[in-house]
C-alpha positions as a Markdown table, in Angstrom:
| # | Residue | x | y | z |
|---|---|---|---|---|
| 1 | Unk | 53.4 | 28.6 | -21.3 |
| 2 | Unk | 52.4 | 25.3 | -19.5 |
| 3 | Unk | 48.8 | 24.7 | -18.5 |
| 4 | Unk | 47.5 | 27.6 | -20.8 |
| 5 | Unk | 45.9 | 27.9 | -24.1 |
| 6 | Unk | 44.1 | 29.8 | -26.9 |
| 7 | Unk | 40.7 | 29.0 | -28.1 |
| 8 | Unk | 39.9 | 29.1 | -31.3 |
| 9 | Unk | 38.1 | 32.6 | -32.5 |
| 10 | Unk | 39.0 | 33.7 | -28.8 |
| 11 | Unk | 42.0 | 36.9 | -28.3 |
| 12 | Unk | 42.9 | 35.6 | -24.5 |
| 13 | Unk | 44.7 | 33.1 | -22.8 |
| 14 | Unk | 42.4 | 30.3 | -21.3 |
| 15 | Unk | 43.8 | 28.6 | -17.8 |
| 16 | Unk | 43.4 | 24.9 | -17.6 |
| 17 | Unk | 42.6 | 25.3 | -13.9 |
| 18 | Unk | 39.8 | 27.0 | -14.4 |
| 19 | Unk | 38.6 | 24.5 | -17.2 |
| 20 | Unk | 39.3 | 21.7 | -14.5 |
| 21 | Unk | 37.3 | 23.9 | -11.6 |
| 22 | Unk | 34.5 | 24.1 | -13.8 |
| 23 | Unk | 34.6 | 20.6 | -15.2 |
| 24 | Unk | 34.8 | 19.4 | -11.3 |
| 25 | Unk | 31.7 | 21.7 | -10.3 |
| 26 | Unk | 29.7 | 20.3 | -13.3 |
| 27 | Unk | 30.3 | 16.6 | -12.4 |
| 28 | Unk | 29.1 | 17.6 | -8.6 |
| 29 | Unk | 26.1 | 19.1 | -10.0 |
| 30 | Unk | 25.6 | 15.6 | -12.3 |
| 31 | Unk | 25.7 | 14.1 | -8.9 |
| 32 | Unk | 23.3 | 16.1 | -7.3 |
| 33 | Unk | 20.4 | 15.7 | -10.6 |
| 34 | Unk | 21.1 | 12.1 | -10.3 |
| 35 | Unk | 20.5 | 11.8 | -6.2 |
| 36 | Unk | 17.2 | 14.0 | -6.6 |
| 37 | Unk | 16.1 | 11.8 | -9.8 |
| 38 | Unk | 16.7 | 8.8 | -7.6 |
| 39 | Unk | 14.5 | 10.1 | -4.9 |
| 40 | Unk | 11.8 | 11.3 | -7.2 |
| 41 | Unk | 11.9 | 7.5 | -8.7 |
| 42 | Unk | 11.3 | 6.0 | -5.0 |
| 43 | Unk | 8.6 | 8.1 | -4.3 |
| 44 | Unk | 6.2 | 7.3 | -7.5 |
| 45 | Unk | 7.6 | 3.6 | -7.6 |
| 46 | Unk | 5.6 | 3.9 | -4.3 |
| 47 | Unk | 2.2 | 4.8 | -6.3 |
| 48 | Unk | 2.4 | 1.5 | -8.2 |
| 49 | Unk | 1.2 | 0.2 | -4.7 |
| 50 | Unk | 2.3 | -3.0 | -2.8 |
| 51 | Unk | 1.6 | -6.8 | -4.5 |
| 52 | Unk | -1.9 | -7.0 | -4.0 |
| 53 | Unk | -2.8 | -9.2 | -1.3 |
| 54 | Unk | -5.2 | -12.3 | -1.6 |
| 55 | Unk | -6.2 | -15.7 | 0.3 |
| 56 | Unk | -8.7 | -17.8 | 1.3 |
| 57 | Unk | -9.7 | -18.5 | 5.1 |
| 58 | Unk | -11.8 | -21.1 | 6.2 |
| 59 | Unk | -13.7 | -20.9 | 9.7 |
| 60 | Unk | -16.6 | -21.7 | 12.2 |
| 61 | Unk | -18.5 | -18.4 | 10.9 |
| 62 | Unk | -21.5 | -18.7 | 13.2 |
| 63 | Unk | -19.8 | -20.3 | 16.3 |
| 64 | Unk | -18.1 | -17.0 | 16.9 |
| 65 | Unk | -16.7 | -13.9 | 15.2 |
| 66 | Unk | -13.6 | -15.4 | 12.9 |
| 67 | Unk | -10.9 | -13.1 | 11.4 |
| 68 | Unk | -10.5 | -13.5 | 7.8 |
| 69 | Unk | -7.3 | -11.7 | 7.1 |
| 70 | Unk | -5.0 | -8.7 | 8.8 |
| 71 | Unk | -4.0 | -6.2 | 6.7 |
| 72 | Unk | -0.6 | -3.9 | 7.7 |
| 73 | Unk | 2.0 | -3.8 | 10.5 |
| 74 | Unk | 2.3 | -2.2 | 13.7 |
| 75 | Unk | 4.1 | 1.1 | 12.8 |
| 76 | Unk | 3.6 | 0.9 | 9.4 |
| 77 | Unk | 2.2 | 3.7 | 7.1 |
| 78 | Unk | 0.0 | 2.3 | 4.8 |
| 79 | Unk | -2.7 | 3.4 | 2.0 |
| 80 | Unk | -5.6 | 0.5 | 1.2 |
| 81 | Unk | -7.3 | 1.0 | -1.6 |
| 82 | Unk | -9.5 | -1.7 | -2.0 |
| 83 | Unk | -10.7 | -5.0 | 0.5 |
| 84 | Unk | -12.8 | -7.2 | -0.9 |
| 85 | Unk | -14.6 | -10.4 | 0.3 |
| 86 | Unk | -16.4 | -12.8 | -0.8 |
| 87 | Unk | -18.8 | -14.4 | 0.7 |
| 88 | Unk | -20.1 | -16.7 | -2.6 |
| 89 | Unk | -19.8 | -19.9 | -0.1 |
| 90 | Unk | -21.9 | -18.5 | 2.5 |
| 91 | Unk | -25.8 | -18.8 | 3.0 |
| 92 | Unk | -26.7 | -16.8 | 5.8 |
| 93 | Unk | -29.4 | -14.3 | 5.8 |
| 94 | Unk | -27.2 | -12.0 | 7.7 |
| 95 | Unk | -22.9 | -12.3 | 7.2 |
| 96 | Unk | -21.4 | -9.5 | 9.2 |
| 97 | Unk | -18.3 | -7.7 | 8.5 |
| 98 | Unk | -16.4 | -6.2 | 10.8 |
| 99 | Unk | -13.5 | -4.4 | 10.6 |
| 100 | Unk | -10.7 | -3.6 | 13.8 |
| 101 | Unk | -7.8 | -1.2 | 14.4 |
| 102 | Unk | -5.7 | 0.4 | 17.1 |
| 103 | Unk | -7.2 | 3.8 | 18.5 |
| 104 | Unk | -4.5 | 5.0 | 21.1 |
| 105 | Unk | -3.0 | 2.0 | 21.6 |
| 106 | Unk | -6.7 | 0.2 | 22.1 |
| 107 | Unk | -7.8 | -2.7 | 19.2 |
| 108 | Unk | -11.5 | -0.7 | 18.5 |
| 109 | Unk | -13.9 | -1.7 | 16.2 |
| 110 | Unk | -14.1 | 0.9 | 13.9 |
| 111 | Unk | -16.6 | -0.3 | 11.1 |
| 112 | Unk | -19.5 | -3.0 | 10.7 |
| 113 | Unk | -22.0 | -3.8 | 8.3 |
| 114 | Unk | -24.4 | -6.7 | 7.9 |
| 115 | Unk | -25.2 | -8.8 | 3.9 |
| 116 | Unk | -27.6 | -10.9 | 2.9 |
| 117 | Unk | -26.3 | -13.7 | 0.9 |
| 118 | Unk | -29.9 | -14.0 | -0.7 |
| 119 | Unk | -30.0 | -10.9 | -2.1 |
| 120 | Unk | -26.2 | -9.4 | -2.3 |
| 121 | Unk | -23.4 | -9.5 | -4.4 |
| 122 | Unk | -21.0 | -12.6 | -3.6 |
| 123 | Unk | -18.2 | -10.3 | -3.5 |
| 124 | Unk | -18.6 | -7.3 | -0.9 |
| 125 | Unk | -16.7 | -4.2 | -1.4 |
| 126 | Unk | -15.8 | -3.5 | 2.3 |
| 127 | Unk | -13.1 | -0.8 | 1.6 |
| 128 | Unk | -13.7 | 0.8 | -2.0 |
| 129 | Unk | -11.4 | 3.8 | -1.8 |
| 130 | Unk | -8.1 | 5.5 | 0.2 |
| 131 | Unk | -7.8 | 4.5 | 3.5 |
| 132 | Unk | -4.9 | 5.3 | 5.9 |
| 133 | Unk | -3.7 | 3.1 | 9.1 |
| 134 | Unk | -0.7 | 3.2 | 10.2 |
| 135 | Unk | -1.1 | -0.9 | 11.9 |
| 136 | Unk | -3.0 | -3.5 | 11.2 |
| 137 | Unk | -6.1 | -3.6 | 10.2 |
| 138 | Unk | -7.9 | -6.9 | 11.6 |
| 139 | Unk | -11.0 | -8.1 | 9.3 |
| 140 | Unk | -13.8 | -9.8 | 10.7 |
| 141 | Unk | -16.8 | -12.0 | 9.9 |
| 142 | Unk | -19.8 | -13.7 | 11.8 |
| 143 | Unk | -22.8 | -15.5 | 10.0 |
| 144 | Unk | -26.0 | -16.6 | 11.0 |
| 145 | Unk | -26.3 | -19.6 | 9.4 |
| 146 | Unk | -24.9 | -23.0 | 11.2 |
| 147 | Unk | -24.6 | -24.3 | 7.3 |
| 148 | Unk | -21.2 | -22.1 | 7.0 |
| 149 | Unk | -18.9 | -23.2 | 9.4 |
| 150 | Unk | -16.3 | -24.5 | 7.6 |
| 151 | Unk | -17.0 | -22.6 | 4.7 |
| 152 | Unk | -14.0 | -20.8 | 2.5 |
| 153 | Unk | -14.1 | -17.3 | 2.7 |
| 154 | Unk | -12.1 | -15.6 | -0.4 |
| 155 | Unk | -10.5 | -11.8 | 0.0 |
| 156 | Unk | -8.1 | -9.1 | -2.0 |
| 157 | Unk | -7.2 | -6.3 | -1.3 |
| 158 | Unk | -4.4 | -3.4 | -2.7 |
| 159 | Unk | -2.0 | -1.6 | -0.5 |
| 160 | Unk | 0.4 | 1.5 | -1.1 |
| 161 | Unk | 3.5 | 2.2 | 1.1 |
| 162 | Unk | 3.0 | 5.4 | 2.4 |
């Protein structure tokens, strides 16, 4: 009969629609691994973090405050890992960093901490760790020292899309 045949070692008759149905639900399923592998790849292609991010800025450190980089994006989850500054150009007995983000819709200061470029490393660890914002992330340094306005201030810093 059309559209039927015996397998080998097997007594009964085998339908070709079934063999079809089954071959059909099989490629669906295919399609569903592959979907779910493809999310599982975006989600740890995520843990191999952002390009890191790196500059220079150059400012009048003791005139005023002076931002040396913003980090993130307004509505945008982010993970840094690392910021780091350095401050090898500087010679002011007391460099403040500063770091600024949005608290209920306010720009608040949310960190600061004071270096000695006599007697600390050139390159200051100012986020060593996880840190989420879900903004920007405005840094921020003022020196004491009339000597480094002007100056080149170097930073780096790793980000992972959350």
């Amino acid at each position: 009969m059309p559209g039927e045949f015996y397998v080998e070692g097997k007594k009964e008759k085998t339908d070709l629609s079934q063999i079809l149905a089954n071959q059909s639900q099989i490629l669906t399923n295919q399609d569903e691994i592959e979907s779910r592998a493809d999310s599982i790849k975006n989600q740890t292609d995520k843990l191999a973090g952002e390009t890191p991010g790196e500059g220079t800025t150059a400012a009048d450190w003791q005139t005023a405050e002076a931002d040396v980089v913003s980090i993130g994006a307004s509505g945008v989850r982010n993970k840094i890992h690392d910021l780091t500054v350095s401050i090898h150009n500087l010679v002011g007995t007391q460099v403040t960093a500063r770091l600024y983000k949005t608290v209920n819709g306010i720009e608040r200061k949310v960190y600061e901490q004071r270096f000695d470029t006599t007697i600390d490393p050139p390159g200051l660890p100012i986020v060593n760790g996880s840190w989420a914002i879900h903004g920007v992330l405005r840094v921020t340094l003022q020196s004491n020292d009339a000597a480094d306005n002007g100056k080149a201030v170097d930073y780096d810093f790793m980000l992972e899309a959350m």
